[in-house]
C-alpha positions in Angstrom: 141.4 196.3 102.6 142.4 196.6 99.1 144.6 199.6 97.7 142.0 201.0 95.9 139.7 201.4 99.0 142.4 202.8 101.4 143.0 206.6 101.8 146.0 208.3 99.8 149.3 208.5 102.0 151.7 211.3 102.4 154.1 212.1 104.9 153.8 214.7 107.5 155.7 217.7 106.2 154.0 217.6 103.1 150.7 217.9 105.0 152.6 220.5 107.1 152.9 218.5 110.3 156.5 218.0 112.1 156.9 214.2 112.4 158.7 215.3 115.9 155.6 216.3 117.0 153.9 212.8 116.1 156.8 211.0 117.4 156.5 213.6 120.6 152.7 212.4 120.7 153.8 208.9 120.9 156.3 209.5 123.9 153.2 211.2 125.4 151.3 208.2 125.2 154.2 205.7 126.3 154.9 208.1 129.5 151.2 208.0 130.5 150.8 204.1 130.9 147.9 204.2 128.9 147.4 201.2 126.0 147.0 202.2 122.7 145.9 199.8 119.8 146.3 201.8 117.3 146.6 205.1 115.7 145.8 207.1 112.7 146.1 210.6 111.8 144.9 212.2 108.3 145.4 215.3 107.0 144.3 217.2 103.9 142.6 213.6 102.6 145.9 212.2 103.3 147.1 209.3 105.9 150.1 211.2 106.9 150.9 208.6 110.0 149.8 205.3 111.3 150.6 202.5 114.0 149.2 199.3 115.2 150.8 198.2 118.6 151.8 194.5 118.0 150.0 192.5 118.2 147.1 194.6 116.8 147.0 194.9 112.4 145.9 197.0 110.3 143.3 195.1 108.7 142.0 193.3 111.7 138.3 194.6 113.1 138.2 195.8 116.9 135.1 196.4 119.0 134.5 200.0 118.8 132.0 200.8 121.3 130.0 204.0 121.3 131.3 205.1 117.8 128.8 202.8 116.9 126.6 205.8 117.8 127.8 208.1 115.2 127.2 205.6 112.7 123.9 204.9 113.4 123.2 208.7 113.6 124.7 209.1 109.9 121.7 206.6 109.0 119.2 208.3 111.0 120.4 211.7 108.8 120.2 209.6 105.4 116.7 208.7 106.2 115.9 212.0 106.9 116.8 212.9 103.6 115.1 210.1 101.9 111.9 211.7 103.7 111.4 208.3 105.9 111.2 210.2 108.8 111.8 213.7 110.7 113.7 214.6 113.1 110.3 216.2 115.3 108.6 212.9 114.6 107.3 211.7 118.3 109.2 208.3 119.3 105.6 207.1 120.2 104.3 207.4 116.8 106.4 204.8 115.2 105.7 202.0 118.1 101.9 202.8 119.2 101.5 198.8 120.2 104.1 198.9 122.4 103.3 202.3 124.4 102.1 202.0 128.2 98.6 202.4 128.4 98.7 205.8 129.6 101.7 207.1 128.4 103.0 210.2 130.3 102.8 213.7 129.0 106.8 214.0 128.4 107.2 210.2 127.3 104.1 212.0 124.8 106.4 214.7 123.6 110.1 212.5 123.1 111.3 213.1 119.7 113.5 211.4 117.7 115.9 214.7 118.1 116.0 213.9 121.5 116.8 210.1 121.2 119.9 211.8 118.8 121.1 214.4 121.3 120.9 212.3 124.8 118.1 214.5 125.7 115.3 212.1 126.4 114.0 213.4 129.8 115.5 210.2 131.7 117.2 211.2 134.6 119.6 208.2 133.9 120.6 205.4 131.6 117.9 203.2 130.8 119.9 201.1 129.0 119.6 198.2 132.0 116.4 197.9 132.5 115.9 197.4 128.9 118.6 194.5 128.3 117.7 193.1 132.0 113.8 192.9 130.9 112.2 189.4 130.8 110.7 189.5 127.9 113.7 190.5 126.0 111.2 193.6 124.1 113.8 196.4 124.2 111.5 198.9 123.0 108.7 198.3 124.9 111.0 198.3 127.8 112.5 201.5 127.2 108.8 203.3 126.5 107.9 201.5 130.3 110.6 203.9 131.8 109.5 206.8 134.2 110.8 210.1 131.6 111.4 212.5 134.2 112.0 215.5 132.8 110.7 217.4 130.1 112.5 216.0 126.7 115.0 218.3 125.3 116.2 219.8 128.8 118.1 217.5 130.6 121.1 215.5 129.3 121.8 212.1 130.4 124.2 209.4 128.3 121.8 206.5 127.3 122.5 203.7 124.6 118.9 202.8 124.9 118.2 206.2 123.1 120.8 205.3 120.4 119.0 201.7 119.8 115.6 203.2 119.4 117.1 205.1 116.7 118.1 201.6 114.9 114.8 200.2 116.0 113.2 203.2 114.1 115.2 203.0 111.4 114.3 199.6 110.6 110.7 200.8 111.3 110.7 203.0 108.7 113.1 201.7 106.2 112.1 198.5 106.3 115.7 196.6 107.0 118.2 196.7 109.5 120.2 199.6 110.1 123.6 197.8 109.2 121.9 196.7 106.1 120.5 200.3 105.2 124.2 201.7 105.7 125.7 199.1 103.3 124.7 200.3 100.0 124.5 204.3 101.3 127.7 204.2 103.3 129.8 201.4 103.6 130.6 200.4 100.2 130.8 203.5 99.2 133.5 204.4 101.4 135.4 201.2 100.9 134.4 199.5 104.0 134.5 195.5 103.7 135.1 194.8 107.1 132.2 195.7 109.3 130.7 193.3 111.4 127.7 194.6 113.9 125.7 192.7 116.8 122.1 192.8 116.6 119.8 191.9 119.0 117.5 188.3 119.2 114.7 190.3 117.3 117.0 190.8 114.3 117.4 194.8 115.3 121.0 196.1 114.7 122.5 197.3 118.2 122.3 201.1 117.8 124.6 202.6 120.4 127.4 199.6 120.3 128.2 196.7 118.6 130.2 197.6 115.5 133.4 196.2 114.8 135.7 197.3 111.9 139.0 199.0 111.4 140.9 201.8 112.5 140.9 202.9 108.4 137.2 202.6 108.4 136.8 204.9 111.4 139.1 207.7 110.0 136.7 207.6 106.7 133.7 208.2 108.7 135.7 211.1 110.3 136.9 212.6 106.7 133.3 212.1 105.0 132.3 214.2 108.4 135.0 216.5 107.9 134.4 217.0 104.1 130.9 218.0 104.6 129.3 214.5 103.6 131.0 214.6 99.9 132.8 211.9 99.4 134.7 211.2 95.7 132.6 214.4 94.3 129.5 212.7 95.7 127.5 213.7 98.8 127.1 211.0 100.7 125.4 212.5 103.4 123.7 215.9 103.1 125.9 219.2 104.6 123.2 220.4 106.9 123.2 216.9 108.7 127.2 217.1 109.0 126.1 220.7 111.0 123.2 219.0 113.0 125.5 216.9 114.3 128.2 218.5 114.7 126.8 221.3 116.9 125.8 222.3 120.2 122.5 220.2 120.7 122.1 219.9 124.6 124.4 221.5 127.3 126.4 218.3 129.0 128.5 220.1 132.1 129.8 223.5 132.8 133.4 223.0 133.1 135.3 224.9 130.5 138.4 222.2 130.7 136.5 219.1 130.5 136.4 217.5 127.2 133.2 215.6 128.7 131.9 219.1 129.5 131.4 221.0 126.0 128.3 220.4 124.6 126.5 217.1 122.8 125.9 217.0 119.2 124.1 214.3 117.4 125.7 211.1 118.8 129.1 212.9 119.1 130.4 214.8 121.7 131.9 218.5 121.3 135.2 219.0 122.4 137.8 222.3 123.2 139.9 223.6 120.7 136.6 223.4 118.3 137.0 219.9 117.4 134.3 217.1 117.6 134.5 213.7 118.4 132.8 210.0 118.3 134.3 208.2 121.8 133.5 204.6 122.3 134.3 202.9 126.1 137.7 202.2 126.8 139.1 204.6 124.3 138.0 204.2 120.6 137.8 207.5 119.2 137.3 209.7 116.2 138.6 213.1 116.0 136.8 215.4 113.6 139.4 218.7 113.6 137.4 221.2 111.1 140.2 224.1 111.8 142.9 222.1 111.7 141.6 219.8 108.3 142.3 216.9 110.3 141.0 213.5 111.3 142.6 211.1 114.2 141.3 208.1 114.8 142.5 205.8 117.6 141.5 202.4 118.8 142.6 201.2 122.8 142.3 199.6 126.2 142.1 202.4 128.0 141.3 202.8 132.0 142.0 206.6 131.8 141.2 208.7 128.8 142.4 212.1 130.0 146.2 212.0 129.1 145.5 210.4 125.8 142.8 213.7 124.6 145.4 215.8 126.5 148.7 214.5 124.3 146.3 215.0 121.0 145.5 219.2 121.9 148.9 219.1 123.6 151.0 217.3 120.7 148.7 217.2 117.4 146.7 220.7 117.2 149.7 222.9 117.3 152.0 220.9 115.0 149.6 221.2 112.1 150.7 224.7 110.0 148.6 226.2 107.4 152.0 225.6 104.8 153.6 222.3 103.8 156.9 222.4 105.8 160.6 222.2 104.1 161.4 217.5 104.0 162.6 216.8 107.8 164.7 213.0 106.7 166.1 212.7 110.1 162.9 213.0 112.0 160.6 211.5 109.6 162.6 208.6 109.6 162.8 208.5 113.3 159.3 208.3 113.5 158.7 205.8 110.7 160.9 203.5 112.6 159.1 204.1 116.2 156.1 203.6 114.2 156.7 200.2 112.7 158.6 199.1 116.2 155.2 200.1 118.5 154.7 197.0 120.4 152.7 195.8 123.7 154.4 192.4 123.8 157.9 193.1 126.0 158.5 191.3 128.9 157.8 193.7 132.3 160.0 190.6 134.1 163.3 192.2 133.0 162.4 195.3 134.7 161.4 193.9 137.6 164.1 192.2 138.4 163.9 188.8 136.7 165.5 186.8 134.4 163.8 186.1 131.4 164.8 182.6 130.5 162.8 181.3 127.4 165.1 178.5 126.3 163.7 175.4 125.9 165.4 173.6 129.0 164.3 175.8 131.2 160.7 175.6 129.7 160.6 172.1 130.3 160.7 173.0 133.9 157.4 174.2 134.5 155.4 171.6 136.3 153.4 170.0 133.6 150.7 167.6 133.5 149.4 168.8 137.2 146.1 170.2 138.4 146.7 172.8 140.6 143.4 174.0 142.7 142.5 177.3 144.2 141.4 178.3 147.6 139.0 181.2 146.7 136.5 180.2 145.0 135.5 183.4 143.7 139.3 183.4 141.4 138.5 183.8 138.0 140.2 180.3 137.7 139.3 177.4 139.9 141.3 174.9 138.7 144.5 174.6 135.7 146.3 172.8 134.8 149.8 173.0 132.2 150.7 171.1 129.3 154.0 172.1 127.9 155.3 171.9 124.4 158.6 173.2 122.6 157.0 176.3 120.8 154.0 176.9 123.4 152.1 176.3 126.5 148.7 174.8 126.8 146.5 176.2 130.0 143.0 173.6 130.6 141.1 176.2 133.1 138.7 174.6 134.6 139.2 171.0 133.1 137.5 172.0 129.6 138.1 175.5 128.5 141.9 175.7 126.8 144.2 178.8 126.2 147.5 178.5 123.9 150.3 180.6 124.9 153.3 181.2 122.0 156.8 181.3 123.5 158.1 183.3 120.7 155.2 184.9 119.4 151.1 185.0 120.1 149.2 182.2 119.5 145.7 182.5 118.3 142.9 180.8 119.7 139.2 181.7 120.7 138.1 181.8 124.5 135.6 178.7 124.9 133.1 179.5 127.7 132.5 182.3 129.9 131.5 186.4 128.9 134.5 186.1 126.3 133.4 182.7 124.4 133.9 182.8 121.0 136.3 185.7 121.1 139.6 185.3 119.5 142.4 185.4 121.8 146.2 185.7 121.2 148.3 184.0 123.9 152.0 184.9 125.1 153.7 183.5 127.6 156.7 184.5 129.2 159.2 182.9 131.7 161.6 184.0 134.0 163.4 183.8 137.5 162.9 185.8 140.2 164.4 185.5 143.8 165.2 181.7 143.1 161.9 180.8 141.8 160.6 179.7 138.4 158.1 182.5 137.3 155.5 181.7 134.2 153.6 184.9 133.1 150.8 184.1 130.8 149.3 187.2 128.8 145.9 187.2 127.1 144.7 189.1 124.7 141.1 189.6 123.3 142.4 190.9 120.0 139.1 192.4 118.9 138.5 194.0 122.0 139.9 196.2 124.6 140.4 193.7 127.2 143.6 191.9 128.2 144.6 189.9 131.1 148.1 188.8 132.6 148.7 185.9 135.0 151.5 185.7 136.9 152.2 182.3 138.7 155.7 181.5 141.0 155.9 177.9 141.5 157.4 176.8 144.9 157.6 173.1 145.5 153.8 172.0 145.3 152.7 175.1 146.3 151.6 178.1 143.4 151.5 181.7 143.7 149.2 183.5 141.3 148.2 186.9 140.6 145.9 187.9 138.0 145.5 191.7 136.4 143.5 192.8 133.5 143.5 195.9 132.5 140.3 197.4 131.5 137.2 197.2 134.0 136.0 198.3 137.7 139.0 196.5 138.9 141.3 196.8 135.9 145.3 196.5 137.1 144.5 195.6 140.4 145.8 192.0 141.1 143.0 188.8 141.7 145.3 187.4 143.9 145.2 183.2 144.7 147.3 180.3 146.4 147.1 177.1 144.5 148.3 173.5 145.5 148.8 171.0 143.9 147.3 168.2 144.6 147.7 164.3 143.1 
């Protein structure tokens, strides 16, 4: 991202926020034993902190999930405006050859409000059955489901109702939705770096599928928080900023839960009368109107409680209405955790190990055999290790090959499986433990959330391994195998 696209920068006194307070946010986030990616906040126009957690960058994309949604329902608002469509337009209208041949009386009344404020009248996510259909016709799949409920009175999470927006966008507008938002949003706010999937049909995926940067995110949040002006011009019209930003559908009826306060258009409602777009696994835009603020965050989260709770806890009452007096001890305290965050240490030393990358003791690792698995259901069958000064080849599988850097990552891209094509950074660590030669291996999926460790004690010609990743159904909990190897 060039200068000249990036937001102004200021430190947090002059925006009146106690860099103690950011630093005590971080500590927050360290003692909850969440995994951030990165952090942003903004303040007053102004990027008063930021942090990438090696070995995350600033201008590298990451997959941001459901904030996809808020985009595509900032395009859905600039259509509006253009007069391309309403927001009481029937969802049937736009797809008539694709409707069920006697279409039901609430499937009859959908609008495309209710598509924007997960009101639809399905009882559940639909978004399965359409992916999962044969024929790979999304929208045709999603019209085929039962709508249960009347639309407009039931609320139910659905990024099928987020990709029928796309699909009607490009209806209506005549290209795809990442294509509309190019001219009308993304280079006006400076963002170069978007990437989005589309579906086989060409259709850009409305409710995930965007990748960019943490910057880009934080510009959404300020053109949100600015009312849609952005540089003296309005981007996107004010009334759309309060459509969405408001009470559309009840979601819950806890008072305390964030995931309980009301659904907007594509962004939920939060306490403390903030709003914000939330993608899986932690990617998040905080929209703080009271507070003039903007927090965007990118992670690989399992939990996402502690990390909302640090924000109110930490963030909201640190922002004053005044610039506060210079604080040099405690700015530079944070300035220094911020450029140190890191997600690369060796959890060997803590556990007792002895972390021993020297080349000699590298060498040591049995190379050049294949080692084989008893379960067959192990995420790796077979592997086997080639070993150089610098790094460490793993062959998984005989034909798939990860790099691991024994002083730094090493990039690569995963070459079959759900994760092919991804890049991947590789880090490998190794130690002793209890008289045994101990080889962790860390992968990271640098655009994504995911990451995965594999630890493996070698014993003679037998292997130990244990394999954690940390996002998922079974995220931190250990794939466990016994390997042999065998000549």
């Amino acid at each position: 991202m060039s200068e000249s696209n990036r937001l102004p920068r200021s430190t947090p006194e002059e925006q009146g926020i106690s860099s103690a307070a950011v630093e005590a946010f971080l500590n927050a986030v360290e003692a909850s034993g969440q995994e951030l990616h990165s952090f942003m906040l903004v303040r007053g126009g102004k990027v008063t902190a930021e942090g990438w957690w090696h070995p995350y960058k600033p201008d590298e994309p990451h997959q941001m999930f459901s904030v996809s949604k808020s985009f595509t329902a900032t395009a859905i608002g600039l259509a509006v405006n253009e007069g391309l469509l309403s927001v009481d337009d029937k969802v049937l209208s736009f797809f008539p050859e694709k409707a069920p041949s006697i279409p039901s009386e609430n499937l009859q009344e959908m609008r495309v409000h209710d598509l924007l404020a997960m009101g639809t009248g399905h009882e559940t996510d639909v978004t399965g059955p359409m992916i999962q259909c044969e024929d790979g016709d999304w929208i045709k799949a999603f019209l085929e489901q039962p709508v249960q409920h009347k639309p407009g009175t039931h609320f139910a999470y659905d990024s099928g109702a987020s990709h029928m927006l796309s699909a009607i966008l490009q209806k209506v507008a005549g290209v795809t939705l990442f294509d509309y938002l190019q001219t009308r949003l993304f280079q006006p706010l400076g963002i170069s770096t978007a990437v989005w999937d589309t579906w086989p049909d060409g259709t850009t995926v409305g409710g995930y599928g965007l990748r960019t940067t943490t910057e880009s995110i934080a510009k959404l949040g300020q053109l949100y928080l600015q009312d849609g002006v952005w540089n003296g011009r309005q981007l996107v019209p004010s009334e759309w900023i309060r459509q969405s930003s408001m009470k559309q559908i009840d979601n819950g009826s806890d008072p305390d839960n964030d995931w309980h306060q009301g659904y907007g258009y594509q962004f939920w409602l939060c306490r403390h009368d903030v709003y914000r777009a939330a993608g899986m696994f932690g990617q998040y835009i905080f929209v703080m109107p009271k507070q003039n603020a903007v927090v965007a965050i990118t992670s690989g989260l399992q939990e996402e409680k502690p990390i909302l709770d640090a924000v109110w806890e930490h963030l909201l009452p640190a922002m004053k209405e005044q610039p506060l007096p210079p604080a040099q001890a405690a700015y530079s305290s944070l300035a220094a955790r911020l450029r140190s965050l890191r997600l690369d240490h060796a959890p060997a030393e803590a556990n007792g190990g002895e972390l021993v990358n020297q080349p000699d003791d590298v060498l040591q690792i049995p190379a050049g055999r294949t080692y084989h698995f008893d379960d067959d259901q192990s995420f790796i069958k077979t592997f086997e290790l080639q070993v150089d000064g610098s790094f460490i080849t793993l062959i998984k599988d005989e034909d798939e090959h990860f790099s691991f850097g024994l002083d730094d990552w090493k990039e690569g891209r995963a070459e079959a499986g759900v994760m092919k094509g991804e890049r991947m950074l590789g880090r490998a660590f190794v130690y002793r433990k209890a008289g045994s030669l101990v080889l962790e291996l860390n992968f990271r999926f640098i655009e994504t959330p995911l990451n995965m460790r594999m630890v493996c004690r070698f014993e003679g010609r037998e292997l130990q391994a244990a394999i954690t990743q940390n996002i998922g159904l079974q995220s931190g909990v250990p794939e466990k195998a016994a390997g042999r190897y065998a000549e």
